[in-house]
C-alpha positions in Angstrom: 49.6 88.5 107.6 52.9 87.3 108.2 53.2 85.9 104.8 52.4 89.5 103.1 55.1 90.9 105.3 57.7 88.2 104.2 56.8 88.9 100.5 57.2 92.7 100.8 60.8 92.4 102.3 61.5 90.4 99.6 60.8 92.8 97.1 62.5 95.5 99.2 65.5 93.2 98.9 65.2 92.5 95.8 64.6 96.3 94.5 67.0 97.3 96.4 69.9 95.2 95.0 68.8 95.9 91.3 70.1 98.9 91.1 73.6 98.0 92.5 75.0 94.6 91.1 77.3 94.6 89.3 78.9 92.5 86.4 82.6 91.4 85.2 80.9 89.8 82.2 77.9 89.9 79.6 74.7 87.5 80.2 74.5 84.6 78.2 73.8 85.9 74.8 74.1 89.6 75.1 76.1 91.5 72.9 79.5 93.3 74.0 80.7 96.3 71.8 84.3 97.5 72.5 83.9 97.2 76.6 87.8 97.4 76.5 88.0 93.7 77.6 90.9 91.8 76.5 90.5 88.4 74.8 93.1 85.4 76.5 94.1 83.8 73.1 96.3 81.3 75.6 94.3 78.1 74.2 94.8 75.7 72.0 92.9 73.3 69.5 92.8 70.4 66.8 91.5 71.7 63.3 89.3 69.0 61.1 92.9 68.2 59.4 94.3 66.8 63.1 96.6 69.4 63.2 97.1 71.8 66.7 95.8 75.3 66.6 97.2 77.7 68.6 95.4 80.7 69.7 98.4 83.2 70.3 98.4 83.2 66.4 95.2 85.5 66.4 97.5 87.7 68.0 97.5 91.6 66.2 94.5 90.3 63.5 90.7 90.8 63.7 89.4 87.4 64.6 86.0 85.9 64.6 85.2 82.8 66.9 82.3 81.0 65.9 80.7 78.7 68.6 78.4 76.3 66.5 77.2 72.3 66.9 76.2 70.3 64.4 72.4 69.7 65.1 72.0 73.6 65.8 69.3 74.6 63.3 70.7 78.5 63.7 74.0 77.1 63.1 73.6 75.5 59.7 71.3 78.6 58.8 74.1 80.9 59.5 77.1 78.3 57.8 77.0 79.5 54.6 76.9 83.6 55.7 80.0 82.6 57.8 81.6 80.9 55.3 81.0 83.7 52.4 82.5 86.3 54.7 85.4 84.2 55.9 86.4 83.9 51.9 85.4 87.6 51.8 87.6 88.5 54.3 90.3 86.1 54.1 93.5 87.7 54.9 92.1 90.4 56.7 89.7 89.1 59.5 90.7 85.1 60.4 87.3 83.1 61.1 87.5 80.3 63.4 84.8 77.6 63.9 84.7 76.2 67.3 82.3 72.5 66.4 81.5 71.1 70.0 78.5 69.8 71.5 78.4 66.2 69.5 80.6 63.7 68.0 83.8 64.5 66.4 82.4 62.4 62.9 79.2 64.7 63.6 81.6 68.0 63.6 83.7 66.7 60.7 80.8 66.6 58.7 79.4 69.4 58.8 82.6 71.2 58.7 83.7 69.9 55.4 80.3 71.8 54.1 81.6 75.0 55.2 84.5 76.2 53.4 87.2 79.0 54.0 86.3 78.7 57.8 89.6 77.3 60.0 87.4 74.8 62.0 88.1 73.1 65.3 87.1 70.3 66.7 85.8 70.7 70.6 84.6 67.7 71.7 85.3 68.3 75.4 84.4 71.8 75.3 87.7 72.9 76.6 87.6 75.8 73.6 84.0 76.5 74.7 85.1 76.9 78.2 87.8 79.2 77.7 85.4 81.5 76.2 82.8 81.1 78.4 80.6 80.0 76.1 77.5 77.8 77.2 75.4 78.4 73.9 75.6 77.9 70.4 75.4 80.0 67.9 77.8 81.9 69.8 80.6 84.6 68.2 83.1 86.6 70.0 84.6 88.6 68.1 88.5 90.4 68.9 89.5 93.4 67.0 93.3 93.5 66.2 94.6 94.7 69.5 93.4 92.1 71.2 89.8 93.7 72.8 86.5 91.8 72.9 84.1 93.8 70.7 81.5 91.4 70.8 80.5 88.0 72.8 76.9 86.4 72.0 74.6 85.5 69.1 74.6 88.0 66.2 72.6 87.8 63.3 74.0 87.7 59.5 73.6 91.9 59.7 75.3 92.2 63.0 77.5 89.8 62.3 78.6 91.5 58.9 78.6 95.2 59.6 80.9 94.4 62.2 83.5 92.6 60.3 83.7 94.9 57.7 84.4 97.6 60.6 87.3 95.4 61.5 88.8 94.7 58.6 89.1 98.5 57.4 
């Protein structure tokens, strides 16, 4: 008997907290549109070419951070989609590819097979980290004043509808 009383506290407890937590930031994976949350573009990278990226240069564009590893079935489905709409919008929205998760020959590869995309090597995560990113395929996407209008995996619809709202 003791036992059934212990179970229904906890679902009491349980019940009762539902409806009151609360949440600075998405689930992994969830999709954010416009919440009004500011991206920190105060990190820095290495592209493919070796040379330093620095994030403050998104600053006042649309951007679209792509979080993607090289043995990521999704990922290499996705590649070409992300590449066609980083030439698309080139000049308009900047798309950045955030390789992590394996070897930095592993990221070079399969970055040189995906054009017009300003890639980054992340072996440490550091990039990955600064988004809060624990996932791949990951995006967040910033509009041009800076806000978050969506962290988590989108599909190629999602993903494109999206882009061209930004880049209007």
């Amino acid at each position: 008997m003791r036992w059934v009383l212990a179970i229904v506290a906890s679902l009491a407890l349980l019940l009762a907290a539902c409806g009151t937590q609360e949440s600075s930031s998405p689930a992994p994976g969830s999709e954010v549109i416009g919440t009004g949350k500011v991206a920190d573009l105060d990190f820095s990278g290495t592209t493919v070419d070796g040379s330093e990226f620095d994030g403050a240069s998104l600053k006042g564009k649309p951007a679209v951070l792509w979080f993607w590893a090289p043995w990521c079935p999704t990922c290499r489905a996705q590649s070409p989609f992300v590449s066609d709409l980083a030439e698309e919008y080139d000049g308009r929205v900047a798309v950045i590819g955030v390789g992590g998760l394996d070897s930095e020959s592993a990221i070079l590869d399969l970055a040189g097979q995906i054009p017009h995309v300003t890639h980054l090597v992340d072996i440490e995560g550091a990039v990955w980290q600064h988004f809060r990113v624990t996932a791949q395929s990951t995006f967040t996407v910033i509009d041009a004043d800076g806000e978050v209008m969506s962290e988590g995996y989108l599909d190629n619809e999602e993903l494109g509808d999206l882009v061209a709202r930004l880049a209007d």
